[in-house]
C-alpha positions in Angstrom: 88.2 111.5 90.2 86.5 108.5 88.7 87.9 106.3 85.7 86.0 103.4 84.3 88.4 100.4 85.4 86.4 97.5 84.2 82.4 95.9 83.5 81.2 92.7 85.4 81.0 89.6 82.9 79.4 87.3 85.6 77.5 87.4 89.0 77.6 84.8 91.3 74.2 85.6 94.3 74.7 83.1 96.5 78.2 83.9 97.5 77.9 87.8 96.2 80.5 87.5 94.0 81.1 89.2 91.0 83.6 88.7 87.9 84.9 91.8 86.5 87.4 92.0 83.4 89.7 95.0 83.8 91.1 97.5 81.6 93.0 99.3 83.9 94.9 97.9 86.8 93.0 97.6 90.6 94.6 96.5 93.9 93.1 95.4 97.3 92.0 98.7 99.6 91.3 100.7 96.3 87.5 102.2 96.3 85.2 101.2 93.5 81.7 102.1 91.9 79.4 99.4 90.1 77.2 100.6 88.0 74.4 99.5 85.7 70.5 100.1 84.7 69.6 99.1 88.1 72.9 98.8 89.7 74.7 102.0 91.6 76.9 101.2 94.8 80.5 102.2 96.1 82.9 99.5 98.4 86.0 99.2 99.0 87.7 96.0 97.2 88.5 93.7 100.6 89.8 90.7 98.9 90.1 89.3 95.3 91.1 86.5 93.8 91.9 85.0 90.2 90.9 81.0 89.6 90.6 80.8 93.6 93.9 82.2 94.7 94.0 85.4 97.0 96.2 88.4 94.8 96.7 91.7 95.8 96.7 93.5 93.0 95.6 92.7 89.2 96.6 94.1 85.9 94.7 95.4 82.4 93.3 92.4 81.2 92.7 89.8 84.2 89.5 88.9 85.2 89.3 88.7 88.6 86.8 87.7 91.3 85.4 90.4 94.4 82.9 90.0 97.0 80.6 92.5 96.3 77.4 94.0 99.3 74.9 94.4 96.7 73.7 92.4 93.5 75.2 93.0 90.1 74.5 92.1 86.6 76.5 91.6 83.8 77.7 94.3 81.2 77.7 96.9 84.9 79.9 99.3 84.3 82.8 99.4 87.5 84.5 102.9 88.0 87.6 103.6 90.2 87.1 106.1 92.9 89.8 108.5 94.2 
């Protein structure tokens, strides 16, 4: 199953990092898909963080921050998949 979770508001390429406002809730371990015009990759979330402190799971709402192995671009699309 896959369920739109959230869509990437900022990209940060030198440290591969992308912001991603949620509307549904994500922990650490859970498998994602990024998706956009250009965009189309699957990881699983390692580590994230909100305003530079290490959480393990975040809530509808929160924008948090994820290492990501590929670029992103704002307004991507990010899917949960089970």
């Amino acid at each position: 199953m896959v369920e739109e979770i959230g869509v990437v508001t900022r990209f940060f390429g030198k440290i591969m990092v992308a912001a991603i406002k949620l509307t549904k809730p994500l922990k650490v371990d859970d498998n994602i898909r990024i998706e956009g015009a250009t965009t189309a990759f699957e990881q699983k979330v390692e580590s994230m963080q909100i305003d530079r402190k290490d959480i393990s799971e975040a809530s509808i709402g929160q924008e948090i921050a994820i290492k990501v192995k590929d670029r992103v671009r704002e307004n991507d699309k990010v899917f949960l998949v089970e």
